[in-house]
C-alpha positions as CSV (number, residue, x, y, z in Angstrom):
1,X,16.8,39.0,34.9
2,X,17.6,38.5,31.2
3,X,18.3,34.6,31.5
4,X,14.3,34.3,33.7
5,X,12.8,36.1,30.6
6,X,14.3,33.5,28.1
7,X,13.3,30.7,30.6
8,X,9.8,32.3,31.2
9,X,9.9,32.7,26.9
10,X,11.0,29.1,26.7
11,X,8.2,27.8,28.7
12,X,5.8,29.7,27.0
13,X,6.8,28.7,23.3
14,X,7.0,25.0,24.5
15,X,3.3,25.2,25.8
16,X,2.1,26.4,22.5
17,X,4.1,23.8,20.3
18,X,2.2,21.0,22.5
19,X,-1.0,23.0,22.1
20,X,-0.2,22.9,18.3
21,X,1.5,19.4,18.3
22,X,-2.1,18.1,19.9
23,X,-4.5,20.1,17.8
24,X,-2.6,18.7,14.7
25,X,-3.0,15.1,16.2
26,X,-6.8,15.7,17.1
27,X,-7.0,17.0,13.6
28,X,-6.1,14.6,11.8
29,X,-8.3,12.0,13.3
30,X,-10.8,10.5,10.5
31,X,-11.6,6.4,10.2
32,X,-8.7,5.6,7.5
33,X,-10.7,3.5,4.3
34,X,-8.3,0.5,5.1
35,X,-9.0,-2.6,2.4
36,X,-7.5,-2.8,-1.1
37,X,-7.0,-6.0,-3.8
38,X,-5.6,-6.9,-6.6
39,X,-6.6,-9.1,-9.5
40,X,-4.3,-10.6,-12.4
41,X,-5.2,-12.1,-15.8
42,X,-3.8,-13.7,-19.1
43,X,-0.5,-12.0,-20.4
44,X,0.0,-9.4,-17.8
45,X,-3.4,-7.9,-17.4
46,X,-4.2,-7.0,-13.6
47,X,-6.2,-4.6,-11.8
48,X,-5.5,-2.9,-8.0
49,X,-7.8,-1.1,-5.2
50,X,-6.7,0.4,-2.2
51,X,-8.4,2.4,0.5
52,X,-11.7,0.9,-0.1
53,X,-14.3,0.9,3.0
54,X,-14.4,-2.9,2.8
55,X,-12.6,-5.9,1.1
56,X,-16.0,-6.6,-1.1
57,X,-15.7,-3.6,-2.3
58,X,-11.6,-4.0,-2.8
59,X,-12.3,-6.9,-4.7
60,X,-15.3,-5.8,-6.9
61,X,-13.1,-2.9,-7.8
62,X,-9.8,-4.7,-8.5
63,X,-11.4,-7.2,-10.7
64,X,-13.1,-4.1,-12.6
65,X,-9.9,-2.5,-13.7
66,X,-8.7,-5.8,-14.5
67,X,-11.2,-5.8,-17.2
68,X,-10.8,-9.3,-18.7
69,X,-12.5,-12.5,-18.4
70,X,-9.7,-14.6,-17.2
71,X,-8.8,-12.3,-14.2
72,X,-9.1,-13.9,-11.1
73,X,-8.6,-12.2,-6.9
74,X,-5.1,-13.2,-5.6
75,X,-4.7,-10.9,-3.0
76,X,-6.7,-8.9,-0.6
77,X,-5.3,-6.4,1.8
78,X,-6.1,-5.4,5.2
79,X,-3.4,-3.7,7.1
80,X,-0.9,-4.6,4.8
81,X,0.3,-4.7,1.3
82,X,0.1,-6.7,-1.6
83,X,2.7,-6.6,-4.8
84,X,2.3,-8.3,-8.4
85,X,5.6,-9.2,-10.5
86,X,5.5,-10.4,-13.8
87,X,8.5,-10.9,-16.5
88,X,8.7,-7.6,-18.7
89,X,10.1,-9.8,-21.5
90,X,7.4,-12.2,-21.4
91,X,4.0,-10.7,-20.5
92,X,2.4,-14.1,-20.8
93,X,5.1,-16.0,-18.9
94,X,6.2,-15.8,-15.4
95,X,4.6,-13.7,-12.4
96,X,4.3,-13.8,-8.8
97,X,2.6,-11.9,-6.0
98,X,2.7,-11.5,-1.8
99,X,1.0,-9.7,0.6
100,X,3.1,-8.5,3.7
101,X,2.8,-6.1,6.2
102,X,5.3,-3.4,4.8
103,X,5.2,-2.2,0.8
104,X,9.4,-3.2,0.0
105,X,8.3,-6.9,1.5
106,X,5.6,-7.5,-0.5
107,X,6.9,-6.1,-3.5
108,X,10.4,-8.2,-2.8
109,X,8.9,-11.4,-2.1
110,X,6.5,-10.8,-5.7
111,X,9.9,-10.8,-7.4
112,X,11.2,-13.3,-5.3
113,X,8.3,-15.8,-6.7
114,X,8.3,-14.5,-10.2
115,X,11.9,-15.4,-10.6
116,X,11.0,-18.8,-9.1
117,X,9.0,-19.4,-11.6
118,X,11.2,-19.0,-14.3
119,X,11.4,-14.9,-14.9
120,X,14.2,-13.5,-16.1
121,X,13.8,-9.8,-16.1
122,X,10.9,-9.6,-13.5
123,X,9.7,-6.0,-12.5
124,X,6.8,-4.8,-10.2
125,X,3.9,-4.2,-12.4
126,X,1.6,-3.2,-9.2
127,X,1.0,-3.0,-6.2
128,X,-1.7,-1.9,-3.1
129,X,-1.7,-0.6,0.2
130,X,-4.1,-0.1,2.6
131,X,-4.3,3.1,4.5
132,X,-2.5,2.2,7.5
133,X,0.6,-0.1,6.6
């Protein structure tokens, strides 16, 4: 008797945890803001967006926070992510950036380039994801 009451208790608790496992599923379903973008100037001077409804806006953004004349777009992001290097020894000197599906990618191919370039203590100075990479 004992051992069809923890079997009948069993069945019940595993009904309600996929009752709560779907409500939490249904729950969290809202459109993901899903473009981002960064911008880079002179000397080390960037800017970044992320989770923006579209890339113009990304972009606009990015080359807002910028905030100086000689930043340009060199990434946008859909789906993915985008990373910036640049030497910490020499702001003005070598950088690099990637875009890649996954954050550690991006950010390891940005240091990849930067030290291509000639860096010599590169570090991650930004980076942007979008909301579903």
């Amino acid at each position: 008797m004992a051992s069809i009451l923890r079997r009948a208790a069993g069945a019940a608790l595993s009904g309600a945890r996929l009752v709560g496992i779907a409500a939490l599923l249904g729950a969290g379903v809202v459109p993901a803001q899903a473009a981002g973008a960064i911008a880079i100037g002179a000397c080390g001077t960037y800017g970044y967006a992320y989770d923006y409804k579209t890339l113009a806006l990304a972009q606009t953004a990015a080359l807002q926070k910028c905030g100086d004349r000689s930043c340009r777009l060199v990434a946008t992001v859909r789906r993915a992510c985008a990373a910036f290097a640049v030497d910490a020894k020499d702001l003005c000197g070598s950088h690099g950036y990637a875009v890649a599906p996954r954050l550690a990618r991006a950010q390891n191919t940005a240091l990849q380039q930067c030290y291509h370039h000639g860096g010599k203590t590169c570090v991650i100075r930004a980076f942007a994801c979008d909301a579903k990479s």
